[in-house]
PDB file of N, CA, C and O in Angstrom:
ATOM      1  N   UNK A   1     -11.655 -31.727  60.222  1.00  0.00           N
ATOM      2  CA  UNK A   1     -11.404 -30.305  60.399  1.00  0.00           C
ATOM      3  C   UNK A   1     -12.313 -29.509  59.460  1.00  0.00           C
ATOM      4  O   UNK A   1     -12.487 -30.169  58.436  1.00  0.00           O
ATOM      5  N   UNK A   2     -12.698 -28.808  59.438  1.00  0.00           N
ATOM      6  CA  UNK A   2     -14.263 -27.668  59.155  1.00  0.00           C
ATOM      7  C   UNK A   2     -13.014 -26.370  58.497  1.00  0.00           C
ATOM      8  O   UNK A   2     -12.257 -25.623  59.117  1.00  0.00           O
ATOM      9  N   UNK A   3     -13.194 -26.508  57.358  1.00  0.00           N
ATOM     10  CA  UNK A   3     -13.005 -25.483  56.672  1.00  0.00           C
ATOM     11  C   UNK A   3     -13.365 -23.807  56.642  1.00  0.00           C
ATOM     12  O   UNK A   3     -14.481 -23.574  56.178  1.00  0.00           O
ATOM     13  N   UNK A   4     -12.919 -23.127  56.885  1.00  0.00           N
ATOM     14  CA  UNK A   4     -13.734 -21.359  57.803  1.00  0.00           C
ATOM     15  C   UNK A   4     -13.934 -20.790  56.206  1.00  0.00           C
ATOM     16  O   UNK A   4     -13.167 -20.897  55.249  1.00  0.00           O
ATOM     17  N   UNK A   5     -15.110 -20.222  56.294  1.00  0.00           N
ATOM     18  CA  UNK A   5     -15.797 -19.393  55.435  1.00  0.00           C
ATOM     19  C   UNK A   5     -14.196 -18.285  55.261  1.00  0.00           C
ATOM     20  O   UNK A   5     -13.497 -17.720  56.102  1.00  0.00           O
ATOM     21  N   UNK A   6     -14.118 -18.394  53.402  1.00  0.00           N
ATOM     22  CA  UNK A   6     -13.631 -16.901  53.623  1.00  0.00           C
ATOM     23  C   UNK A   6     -14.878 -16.300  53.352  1.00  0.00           C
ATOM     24  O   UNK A   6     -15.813 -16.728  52.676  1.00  0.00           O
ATOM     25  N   UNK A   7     -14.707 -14.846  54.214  1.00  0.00           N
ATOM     26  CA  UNK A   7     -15.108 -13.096  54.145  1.00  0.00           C
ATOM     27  C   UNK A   7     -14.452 -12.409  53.389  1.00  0.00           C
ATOM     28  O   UNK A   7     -13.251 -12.383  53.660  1.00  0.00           O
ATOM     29  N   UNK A   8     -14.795 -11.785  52.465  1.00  0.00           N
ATOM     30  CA  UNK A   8     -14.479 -11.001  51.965  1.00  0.00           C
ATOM     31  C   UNK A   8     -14.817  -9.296  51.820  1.00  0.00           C
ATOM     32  O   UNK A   8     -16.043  -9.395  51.868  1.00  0.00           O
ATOM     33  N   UNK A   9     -14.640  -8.249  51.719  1.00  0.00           N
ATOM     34  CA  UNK A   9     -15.207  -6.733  51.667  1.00  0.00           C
ATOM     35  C   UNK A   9     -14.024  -5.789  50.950  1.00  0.00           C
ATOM     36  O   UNK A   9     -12.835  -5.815  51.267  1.00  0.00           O
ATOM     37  N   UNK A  10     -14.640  -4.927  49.882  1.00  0.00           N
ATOM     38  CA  UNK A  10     -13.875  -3.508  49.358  1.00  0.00           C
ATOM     39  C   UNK A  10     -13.244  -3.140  50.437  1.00  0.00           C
ATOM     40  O   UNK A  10     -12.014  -3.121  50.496  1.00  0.00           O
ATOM     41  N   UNK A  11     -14.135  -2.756  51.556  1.00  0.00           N
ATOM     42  CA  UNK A  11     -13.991  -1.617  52.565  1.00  0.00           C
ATOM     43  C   UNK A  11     -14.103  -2.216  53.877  1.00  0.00           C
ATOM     44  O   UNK A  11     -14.825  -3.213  53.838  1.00  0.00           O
ATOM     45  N   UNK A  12     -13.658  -1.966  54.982  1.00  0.00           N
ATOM     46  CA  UNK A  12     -13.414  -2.159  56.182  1.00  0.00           C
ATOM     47  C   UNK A  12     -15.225  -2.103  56.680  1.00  0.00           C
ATOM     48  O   UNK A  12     -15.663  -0.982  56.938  1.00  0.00           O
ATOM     49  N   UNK A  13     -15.931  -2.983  56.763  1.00  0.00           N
ATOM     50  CA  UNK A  13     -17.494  -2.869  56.935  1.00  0.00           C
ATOM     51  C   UNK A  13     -17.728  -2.828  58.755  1.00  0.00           C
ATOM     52  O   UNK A  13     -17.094  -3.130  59.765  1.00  0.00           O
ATOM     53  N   UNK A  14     -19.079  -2.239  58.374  1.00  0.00           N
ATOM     54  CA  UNK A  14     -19.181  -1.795  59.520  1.00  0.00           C
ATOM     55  C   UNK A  14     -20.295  -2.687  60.169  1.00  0.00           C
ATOM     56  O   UNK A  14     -21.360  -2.127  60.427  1.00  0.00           O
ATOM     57  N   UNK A  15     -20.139  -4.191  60.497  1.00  0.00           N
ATOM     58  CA  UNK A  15     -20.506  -4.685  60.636  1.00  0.00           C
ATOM     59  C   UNK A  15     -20.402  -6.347  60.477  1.00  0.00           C
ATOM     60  O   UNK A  15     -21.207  -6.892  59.721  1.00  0.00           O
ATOM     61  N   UNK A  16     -19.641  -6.965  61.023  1.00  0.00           N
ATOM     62  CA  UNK A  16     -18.989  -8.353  60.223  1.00  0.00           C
ATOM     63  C   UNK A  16     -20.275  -9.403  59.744  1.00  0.00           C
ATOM     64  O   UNK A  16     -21.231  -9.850  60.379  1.00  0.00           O
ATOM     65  N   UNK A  17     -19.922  -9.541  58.612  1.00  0.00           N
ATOM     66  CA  UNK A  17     -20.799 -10.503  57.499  1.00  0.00           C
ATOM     67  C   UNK A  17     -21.411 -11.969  58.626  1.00  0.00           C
ATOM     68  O   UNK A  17     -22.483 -12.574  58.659  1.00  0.00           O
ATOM     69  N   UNK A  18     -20.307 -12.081  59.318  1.00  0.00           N
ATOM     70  CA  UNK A  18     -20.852 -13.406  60.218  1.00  0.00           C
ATOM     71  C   UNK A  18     -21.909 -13.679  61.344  1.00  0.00           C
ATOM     72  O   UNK A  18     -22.880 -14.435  61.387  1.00  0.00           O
ATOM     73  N   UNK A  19     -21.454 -12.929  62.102  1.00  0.00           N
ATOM     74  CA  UNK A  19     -22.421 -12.268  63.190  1.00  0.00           C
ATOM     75  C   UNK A  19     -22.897 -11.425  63.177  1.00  0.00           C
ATOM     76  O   UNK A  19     -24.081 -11.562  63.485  1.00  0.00           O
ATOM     77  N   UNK A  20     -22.468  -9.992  62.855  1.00  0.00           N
ATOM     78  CA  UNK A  20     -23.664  -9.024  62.942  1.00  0.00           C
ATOM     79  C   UNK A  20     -23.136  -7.807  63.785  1.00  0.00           C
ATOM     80  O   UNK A  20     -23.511  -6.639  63.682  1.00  0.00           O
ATOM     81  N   UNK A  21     -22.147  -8.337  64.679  1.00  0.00           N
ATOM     82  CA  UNK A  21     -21.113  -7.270  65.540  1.00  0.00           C
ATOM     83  C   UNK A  21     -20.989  -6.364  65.066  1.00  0.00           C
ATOM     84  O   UNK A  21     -20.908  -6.506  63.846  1.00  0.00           O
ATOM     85  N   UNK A  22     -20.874  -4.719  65.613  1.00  0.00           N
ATOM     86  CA  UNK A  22     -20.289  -3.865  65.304  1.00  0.00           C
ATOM     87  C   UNK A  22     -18.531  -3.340  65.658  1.00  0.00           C
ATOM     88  O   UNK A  22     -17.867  -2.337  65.394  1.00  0.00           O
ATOM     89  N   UNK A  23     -18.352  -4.259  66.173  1.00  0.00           N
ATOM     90  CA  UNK A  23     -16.679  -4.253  66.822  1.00  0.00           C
ATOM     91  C   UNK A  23     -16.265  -4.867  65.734  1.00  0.00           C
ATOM     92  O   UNK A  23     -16.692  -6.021  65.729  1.00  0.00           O
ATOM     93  N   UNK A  24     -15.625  -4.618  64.809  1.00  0.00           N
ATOM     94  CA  UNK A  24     -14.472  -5.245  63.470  1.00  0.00           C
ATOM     95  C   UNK A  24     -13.358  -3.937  63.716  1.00  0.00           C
ATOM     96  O   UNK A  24     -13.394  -2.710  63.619  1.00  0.00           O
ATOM     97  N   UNK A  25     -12.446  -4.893  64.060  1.00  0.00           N
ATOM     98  CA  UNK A  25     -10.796  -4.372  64.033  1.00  0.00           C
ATOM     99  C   UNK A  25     -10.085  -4.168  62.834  1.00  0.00           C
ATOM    100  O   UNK A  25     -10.259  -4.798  61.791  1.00  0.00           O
ATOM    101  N   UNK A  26      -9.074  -3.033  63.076  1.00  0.00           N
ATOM    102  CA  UNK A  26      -8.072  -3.032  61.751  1.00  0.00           C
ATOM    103  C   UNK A  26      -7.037  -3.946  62.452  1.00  0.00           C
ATOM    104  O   UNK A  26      -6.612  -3.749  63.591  1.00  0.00           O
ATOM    105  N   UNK A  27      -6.512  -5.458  61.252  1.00  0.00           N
ATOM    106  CA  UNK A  27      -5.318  -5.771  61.999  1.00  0.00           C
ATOM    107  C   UNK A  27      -4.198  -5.384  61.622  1.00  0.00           C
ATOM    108  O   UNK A  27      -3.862  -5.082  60.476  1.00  0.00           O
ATOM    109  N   UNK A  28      -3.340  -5.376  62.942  1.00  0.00           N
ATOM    110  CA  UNK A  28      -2.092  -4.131  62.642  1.00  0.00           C
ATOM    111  C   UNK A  28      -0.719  -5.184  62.477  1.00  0.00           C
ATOM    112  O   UNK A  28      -0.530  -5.813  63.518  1.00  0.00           O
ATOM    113  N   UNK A  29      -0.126  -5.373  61.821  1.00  0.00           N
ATOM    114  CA  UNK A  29       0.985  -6.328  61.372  1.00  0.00           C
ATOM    115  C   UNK A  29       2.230  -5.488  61.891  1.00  0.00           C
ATOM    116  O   UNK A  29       2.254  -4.288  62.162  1.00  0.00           O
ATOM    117  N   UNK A  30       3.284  -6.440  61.963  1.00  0.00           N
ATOM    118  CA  UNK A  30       4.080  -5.743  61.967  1.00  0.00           C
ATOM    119  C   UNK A  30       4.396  -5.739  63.429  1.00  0.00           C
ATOM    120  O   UNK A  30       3.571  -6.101  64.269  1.00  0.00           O
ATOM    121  N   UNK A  31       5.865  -5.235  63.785  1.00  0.00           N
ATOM    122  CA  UNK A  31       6.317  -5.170  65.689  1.00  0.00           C
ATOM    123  C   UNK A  31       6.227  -3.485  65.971  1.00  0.00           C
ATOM    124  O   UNK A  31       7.143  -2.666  65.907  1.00  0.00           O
ATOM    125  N   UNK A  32       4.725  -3.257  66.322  1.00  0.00           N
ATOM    126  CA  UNK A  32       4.586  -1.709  66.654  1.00  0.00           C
ATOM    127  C   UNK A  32       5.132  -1.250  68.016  1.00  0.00           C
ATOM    128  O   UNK A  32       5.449  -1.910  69.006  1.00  0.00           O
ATOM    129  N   UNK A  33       5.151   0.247  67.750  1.00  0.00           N
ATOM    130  CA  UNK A  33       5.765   0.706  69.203  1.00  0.00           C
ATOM    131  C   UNK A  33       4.586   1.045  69.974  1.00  0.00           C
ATOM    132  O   UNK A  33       3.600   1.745  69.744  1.00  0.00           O
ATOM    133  N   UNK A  34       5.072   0.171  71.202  1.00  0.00           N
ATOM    134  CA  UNK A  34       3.783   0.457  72.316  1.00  0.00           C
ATOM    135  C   UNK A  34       3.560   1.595  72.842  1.00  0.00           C
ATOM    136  O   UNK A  34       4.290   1.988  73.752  1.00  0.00           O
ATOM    137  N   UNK A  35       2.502   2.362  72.378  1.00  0.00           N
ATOM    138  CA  UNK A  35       2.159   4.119  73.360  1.00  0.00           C
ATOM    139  C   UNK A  35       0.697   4.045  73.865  1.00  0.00           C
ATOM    140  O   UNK A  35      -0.261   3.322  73.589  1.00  0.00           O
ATOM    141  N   UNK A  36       0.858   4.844  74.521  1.00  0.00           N
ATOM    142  CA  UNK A  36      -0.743   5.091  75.145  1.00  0.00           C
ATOM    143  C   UNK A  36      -1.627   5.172  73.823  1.00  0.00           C
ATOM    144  O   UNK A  36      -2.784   4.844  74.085  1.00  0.00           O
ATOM    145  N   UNK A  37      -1.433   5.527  72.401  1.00  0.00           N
ATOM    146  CA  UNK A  37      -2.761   5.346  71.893  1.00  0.00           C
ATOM    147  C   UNK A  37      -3.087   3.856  71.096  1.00  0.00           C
ATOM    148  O   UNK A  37      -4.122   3.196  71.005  1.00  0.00           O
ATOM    149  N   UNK A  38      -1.838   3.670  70.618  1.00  0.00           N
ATOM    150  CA  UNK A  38      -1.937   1.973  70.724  1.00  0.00           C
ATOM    151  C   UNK A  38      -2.474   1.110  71.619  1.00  0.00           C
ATOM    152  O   UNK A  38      -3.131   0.091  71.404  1.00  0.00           O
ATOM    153  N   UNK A  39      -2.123   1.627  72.687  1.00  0.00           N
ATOM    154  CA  UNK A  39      -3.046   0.616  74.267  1.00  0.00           C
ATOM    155  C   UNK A  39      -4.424   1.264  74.275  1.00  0.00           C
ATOM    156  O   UNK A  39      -5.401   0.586  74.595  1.00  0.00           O
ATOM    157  N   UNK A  40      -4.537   2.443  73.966  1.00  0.00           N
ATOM    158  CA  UNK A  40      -6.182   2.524  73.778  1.00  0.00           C
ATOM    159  C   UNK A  40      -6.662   1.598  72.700  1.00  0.00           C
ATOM    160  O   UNK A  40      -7.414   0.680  73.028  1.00  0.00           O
ATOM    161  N   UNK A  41      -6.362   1.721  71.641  1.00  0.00           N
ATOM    162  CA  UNK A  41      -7.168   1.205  70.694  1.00  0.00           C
ATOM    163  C   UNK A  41      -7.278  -0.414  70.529  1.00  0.00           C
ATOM    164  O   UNK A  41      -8.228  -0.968  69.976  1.00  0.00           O
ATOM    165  N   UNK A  42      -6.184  -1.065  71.082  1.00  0.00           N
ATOM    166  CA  UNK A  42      -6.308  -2.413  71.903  1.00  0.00           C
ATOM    167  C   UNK A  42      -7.233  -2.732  72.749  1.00  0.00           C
ATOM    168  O   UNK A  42      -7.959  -3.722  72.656  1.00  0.00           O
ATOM    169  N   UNK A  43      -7.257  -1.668  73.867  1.00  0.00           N
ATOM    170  CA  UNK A  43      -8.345  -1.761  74.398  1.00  0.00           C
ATOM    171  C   UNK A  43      -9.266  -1.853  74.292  1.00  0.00           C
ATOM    172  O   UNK A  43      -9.980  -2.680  74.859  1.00  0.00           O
ATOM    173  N   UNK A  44      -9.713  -0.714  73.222  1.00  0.00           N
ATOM    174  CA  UNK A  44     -11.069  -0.389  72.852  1.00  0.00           C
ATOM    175  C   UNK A  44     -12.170  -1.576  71.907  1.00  0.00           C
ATOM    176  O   UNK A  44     -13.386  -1.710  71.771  1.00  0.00           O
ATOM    177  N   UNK A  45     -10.590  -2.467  71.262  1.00  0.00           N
ATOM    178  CA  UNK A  45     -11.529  -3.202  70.468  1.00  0.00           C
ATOM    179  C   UNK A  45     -11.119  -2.975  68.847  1.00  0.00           C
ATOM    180  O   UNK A  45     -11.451  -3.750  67.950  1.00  0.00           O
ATOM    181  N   UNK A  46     -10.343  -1.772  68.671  1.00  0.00           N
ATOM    182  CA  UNK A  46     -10.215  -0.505  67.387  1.00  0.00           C
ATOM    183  C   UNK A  46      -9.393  -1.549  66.744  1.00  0.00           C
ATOM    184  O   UNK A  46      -9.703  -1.791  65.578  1.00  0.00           O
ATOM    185  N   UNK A  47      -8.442  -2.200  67.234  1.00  0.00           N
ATOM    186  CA  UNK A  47      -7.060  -2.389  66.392  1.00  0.00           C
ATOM    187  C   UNK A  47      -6.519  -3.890  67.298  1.00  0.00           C
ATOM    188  O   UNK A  47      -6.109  -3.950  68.458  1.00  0.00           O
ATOM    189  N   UNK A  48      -6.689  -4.958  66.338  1.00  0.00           N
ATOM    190  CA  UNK A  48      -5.662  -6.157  67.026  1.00  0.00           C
ATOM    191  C   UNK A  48      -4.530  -6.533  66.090  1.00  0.00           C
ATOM    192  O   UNK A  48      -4.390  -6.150  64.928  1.00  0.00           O
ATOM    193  N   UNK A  49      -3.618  -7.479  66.899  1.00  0.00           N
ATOM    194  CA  UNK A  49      -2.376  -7.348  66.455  1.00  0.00           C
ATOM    195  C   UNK A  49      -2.045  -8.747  65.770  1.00  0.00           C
ATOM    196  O   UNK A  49      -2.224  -9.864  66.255  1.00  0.00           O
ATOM    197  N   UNK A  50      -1.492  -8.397  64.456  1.00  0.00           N
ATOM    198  CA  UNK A  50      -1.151  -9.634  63.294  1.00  0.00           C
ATOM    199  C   UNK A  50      -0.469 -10.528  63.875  1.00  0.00           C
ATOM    200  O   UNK A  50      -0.696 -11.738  63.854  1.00  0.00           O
ATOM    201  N   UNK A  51       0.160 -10.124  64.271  1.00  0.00           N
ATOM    202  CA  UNK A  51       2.024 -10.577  64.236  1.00  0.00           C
ATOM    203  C   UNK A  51       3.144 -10.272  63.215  1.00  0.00           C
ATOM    204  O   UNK A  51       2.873  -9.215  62.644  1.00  0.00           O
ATOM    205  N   UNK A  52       3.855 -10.601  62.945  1.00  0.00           N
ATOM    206  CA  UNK A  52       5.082  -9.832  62.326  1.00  0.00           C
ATOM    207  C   UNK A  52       5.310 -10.451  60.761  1.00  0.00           C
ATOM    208  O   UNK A  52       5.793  -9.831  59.814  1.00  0.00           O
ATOM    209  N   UNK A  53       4.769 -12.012  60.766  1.00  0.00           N
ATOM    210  CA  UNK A  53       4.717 -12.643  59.267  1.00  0.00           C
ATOM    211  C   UNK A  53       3.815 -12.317  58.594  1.00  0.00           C
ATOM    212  O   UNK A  53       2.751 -12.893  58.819  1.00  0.00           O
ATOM    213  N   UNK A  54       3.844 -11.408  57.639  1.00  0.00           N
ATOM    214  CA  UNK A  54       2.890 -11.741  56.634  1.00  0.00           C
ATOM    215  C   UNK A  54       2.975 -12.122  55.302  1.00  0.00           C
ATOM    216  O   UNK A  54       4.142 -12.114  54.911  1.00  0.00           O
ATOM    217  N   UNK A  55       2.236 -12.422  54.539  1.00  0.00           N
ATOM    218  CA  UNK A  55       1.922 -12.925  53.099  1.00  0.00           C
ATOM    219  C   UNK A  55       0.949 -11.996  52.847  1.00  0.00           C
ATOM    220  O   UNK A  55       0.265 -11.304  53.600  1.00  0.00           O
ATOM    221  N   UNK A  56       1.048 -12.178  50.782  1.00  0.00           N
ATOM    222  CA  UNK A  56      -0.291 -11.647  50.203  1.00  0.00           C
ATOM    223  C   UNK A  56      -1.765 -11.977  50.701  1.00  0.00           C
ATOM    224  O   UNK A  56      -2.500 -10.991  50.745  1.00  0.00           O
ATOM    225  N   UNK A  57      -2.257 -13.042  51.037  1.00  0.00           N
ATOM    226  CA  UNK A  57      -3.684 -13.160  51.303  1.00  0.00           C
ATOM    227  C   UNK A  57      -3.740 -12.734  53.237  1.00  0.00           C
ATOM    228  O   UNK A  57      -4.644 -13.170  53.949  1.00  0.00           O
ATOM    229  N   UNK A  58      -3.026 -12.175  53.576  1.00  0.00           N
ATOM    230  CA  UNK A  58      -3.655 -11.891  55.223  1.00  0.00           C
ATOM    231  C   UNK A  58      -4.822 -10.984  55.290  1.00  0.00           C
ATOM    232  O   UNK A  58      -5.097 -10.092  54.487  1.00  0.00           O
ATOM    233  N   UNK A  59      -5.546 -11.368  56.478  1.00  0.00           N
ATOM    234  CA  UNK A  59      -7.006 -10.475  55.994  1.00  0.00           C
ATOM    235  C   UNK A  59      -6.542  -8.995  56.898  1.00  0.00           C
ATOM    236  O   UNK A  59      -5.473  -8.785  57.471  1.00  0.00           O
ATOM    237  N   UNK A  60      -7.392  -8.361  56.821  1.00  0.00           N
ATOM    238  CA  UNK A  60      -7.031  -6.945  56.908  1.00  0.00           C
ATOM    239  C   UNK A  60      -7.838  -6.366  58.182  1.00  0.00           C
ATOM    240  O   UNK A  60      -7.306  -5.533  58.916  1.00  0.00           O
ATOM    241  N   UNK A  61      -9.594  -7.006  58.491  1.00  0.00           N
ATOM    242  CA  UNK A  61      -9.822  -6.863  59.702  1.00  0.00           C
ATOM    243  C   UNK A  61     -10.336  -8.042  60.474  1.00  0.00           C
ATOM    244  O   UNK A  61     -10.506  -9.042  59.778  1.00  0.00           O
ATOM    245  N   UNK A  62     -10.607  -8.154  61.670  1.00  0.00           N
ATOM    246  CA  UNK A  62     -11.187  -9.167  62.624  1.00  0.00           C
ATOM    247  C   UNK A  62     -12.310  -8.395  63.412  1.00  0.00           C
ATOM    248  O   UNK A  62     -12.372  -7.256  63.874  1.00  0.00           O
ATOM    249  N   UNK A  63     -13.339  -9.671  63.374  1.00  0.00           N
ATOM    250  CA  UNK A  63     -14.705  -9.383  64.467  1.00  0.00           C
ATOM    251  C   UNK A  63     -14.075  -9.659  65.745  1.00  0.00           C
ATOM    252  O   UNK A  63     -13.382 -10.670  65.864  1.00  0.00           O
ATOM    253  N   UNK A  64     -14.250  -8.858  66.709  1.00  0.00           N
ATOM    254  CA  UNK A  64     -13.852  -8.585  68.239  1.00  0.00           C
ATOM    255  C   UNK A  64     -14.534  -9.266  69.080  1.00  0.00           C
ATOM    256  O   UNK A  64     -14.331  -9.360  70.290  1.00  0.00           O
ATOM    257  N   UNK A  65     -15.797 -10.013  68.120  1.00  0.00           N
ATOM    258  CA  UNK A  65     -16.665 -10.690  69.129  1.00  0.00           C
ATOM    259  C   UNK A  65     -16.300 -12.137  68.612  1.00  0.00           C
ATOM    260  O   UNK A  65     -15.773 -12.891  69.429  1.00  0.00           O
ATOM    261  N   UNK A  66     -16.572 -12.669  67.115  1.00  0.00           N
ATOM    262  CA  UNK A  66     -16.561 -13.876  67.064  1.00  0.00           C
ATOM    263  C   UNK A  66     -14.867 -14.465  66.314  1.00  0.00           C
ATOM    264  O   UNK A  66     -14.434 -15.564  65.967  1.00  0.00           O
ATOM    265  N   UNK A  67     -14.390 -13.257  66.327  1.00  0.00           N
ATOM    266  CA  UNK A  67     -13.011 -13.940  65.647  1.00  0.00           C
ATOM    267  C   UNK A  67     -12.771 -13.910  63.942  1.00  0.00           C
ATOM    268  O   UNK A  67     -11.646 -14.007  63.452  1.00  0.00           O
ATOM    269  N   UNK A  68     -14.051 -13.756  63.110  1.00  0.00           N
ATOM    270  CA  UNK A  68     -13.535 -13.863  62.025  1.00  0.00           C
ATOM    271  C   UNK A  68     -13.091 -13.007  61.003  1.00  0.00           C
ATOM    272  O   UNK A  68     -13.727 -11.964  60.853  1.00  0.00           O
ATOM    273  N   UNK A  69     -11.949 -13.272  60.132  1.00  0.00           N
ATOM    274  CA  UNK A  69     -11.604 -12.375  59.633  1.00  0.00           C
ATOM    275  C   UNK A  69     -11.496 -12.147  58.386  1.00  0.00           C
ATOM    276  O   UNK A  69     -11.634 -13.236  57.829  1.00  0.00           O
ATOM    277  N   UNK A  70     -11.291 -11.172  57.471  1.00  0.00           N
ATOM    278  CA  UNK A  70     -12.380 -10.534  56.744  1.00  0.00           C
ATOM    279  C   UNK A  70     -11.187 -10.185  56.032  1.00  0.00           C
ATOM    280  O   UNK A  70     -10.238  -9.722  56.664  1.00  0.00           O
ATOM    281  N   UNK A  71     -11.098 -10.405  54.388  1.00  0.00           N
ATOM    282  CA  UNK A  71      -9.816 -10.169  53.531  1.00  0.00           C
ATOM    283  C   UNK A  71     -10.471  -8.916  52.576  1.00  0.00           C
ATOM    284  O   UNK A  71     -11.646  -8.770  52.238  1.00  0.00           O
ATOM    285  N   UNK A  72      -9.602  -8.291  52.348  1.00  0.00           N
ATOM    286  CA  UNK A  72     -10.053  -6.910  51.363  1.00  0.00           C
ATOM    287  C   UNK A  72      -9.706  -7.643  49.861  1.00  0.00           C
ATOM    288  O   UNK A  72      -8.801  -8.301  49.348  1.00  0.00           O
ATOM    289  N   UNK A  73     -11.275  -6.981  49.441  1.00  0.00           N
ATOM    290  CA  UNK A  73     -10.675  -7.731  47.724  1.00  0.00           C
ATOM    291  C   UNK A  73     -10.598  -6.239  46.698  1.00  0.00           C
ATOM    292  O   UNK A  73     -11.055  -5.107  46.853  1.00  0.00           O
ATOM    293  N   UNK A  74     -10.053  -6.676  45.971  1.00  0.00           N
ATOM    294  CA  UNK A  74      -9.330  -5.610  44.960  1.00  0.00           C
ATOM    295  C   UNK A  74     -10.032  -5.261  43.709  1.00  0.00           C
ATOM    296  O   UNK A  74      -9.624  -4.464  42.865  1.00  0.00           O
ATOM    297  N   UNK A  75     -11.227  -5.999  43.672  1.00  0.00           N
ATOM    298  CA  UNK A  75     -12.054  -6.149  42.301  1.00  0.00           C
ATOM    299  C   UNK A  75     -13.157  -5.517  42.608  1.00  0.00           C
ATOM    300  O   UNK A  75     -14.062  -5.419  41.780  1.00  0.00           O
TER     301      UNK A  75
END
């Protein structure tokens, strides 16, 4: 089994460190209420969804193209 690069970034980048994509998502944790701008931004690519467990190290966004995801550091 192949160990995944952590990513790390201050700031939500505009551009994921791995590939090069400009689609990096905020991920949204948590059981949100479904509305039309939530289904846009699903759509769009803007915003994918955690799931409802989290811990301290969950990363904060995902590349829309290759999947990887990207932890905010504090330092």
């Amino acid at each position: 089994m192949r160990r995944q690069e952590r990513l790390t970034a201050k700031q939500k980048p505009r551009k994921c460190p791995k590939c090069g994509s400009a689609k990096v998502a905020m991920i949204l944790y948590g059981l949100p209420a479904m509305g039309p701008e939530l289904a846009r931004d699903l759509e769009a690519g803007k915003i994918v969804l955690g799931g409802c467990c989290t811990s301290d190290d969950d990363p904060c966004w995902q590349c829309a193209d290759c999947g990887a995801e990207i932890r905010r550091t504090t330092g």
